[in-house]
C-alpha positions in Angstrom: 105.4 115.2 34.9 108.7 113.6 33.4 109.4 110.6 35.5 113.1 110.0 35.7 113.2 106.6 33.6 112.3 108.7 30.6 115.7 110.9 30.9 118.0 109.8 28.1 121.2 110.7 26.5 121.1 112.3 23.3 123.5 110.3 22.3 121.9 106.8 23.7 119.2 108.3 21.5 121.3 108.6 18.4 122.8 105.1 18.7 119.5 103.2 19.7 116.6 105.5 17.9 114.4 102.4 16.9 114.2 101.2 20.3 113.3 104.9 21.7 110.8 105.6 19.0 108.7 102.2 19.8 108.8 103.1 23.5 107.6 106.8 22.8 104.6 105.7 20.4 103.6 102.7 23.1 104.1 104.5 25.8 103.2 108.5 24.9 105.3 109.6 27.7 107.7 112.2 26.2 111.5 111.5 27.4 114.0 113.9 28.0 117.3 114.1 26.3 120.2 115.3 28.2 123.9 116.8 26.6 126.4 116.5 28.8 124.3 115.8 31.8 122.1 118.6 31.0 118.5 118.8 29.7 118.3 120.0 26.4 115.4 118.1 24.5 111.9 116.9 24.8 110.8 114.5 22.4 107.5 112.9 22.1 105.6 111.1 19.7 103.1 112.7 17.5 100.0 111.4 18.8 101.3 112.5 22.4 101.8 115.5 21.0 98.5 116.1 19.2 97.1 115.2 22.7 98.9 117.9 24.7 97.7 120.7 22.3 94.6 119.9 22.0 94.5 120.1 26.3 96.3 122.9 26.4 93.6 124.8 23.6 91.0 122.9 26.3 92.8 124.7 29.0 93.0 128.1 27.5 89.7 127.6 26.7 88.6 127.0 30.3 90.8 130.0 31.7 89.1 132.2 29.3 85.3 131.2 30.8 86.6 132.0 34.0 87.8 135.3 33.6 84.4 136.3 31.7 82.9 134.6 34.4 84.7 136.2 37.4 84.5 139.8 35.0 80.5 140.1 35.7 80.2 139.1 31.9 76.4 137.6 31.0 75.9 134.9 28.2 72.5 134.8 26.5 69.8 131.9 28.4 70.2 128.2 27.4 66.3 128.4 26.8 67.1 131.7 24.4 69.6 129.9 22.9 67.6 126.9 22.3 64.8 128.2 21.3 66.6 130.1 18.2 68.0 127.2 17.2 65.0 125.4 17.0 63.2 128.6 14.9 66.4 128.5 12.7 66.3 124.4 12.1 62.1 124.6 11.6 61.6 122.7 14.5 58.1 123.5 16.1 56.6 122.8 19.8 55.0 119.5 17.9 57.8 118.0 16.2 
């Protein structure tokens, strides 16, 4: 959510960009920039940014388990799964 106090001018941005940058990498809110009273930009910092795709590939992620889910669709057993991985890695029942 873009709280209002993070709506800019593109051209207050222009004339004070030092002073927005700092408050976008401290703060990691993105602001929106407005041209003639109308929103036109988002800008965030990098970080912020590198945050929001990696929840959105979390997200997508997510959505996709539930439609196998909901679709009928059966995954192999945790104790299958395990147990492979244990053959595989040479791990016995005493080690």
């Amino acid at each position: 959510m873009i709280e209002l106090s993070n709506i800019r001018s593109l051209s207050d941005f222009q004339r004070n960009t030092k002073d927005h940058l700092r408050r976008l990498k401290n703060s990691g809110k993105p602001e929106v920039l407005t041209v003639n009273g109308q929103a036109e930009l988002v800008v965030q910092s990098a970080a912020a940014y590198q945050k929001l795709l990696e929840q959105a590939e979390l997200g997508d992620s997510v959505q996709i388990l539930k439609q196998r889910i909901a679709g009928g669709e059966k995954g192999i057993p945790a104790k299958q799964v395990l147990a492979a991985v244990k053959k595989r890695l040479g791990l016995g029942e005493g080690k």
